[in-house]
C-alpha positions in Angstrom: -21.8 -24.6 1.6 -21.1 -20.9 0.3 -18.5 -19.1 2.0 -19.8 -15.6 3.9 -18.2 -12.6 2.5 -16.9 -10.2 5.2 -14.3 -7.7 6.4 -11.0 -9.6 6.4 -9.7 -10.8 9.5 -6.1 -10.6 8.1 -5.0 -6.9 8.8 -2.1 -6.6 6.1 -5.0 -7.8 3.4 -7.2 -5.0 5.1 -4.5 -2.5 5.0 -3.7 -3.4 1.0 -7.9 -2.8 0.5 -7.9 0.7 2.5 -4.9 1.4 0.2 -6.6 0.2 -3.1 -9.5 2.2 -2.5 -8.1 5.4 -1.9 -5.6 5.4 -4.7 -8.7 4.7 -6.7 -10.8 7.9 -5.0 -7.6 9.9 -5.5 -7.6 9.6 -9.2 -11.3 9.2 -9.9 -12.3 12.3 -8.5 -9.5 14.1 -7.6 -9.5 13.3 -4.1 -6.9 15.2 -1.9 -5.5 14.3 1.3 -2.8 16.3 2.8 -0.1 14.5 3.3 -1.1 11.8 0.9 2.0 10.2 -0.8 3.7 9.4 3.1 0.3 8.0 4.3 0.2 6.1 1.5 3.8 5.1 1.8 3.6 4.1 5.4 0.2 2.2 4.2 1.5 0.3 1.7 4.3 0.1 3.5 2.5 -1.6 6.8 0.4 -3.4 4.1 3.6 -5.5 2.5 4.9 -6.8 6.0 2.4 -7.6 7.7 1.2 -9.7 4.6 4.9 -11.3 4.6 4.5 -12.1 8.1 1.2 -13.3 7.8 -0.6 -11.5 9.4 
């Protein structure tokens, strides 16, 4: 039986995706957020231990 792809119900894995794709944006077209490198901190940061804790 093949396996439905989806969103993730595992928010650290959803955090690390959001966090993937904008690094990606940022340097493929020189996408700017103000701010960027402590939301993407706290992101990655949120990302990590909640994937630790399994959640």
């Amino acid at each position: 039986m093949a396996k439905k792809m989806g969103i993730t119900k595992n928010l650290g894995m959803l955090l690390l995706s959001i966090w993937l794709i904008l690094t990606g944006l940022m340097q493929l077209v020189d996408f700017a957020i103000p701010s960027a490198n402590i939301i993407m901190g706290l992101l990655a940061l949120a990302a990590g231990v909640l994937i630790l804790l399994g959640k």
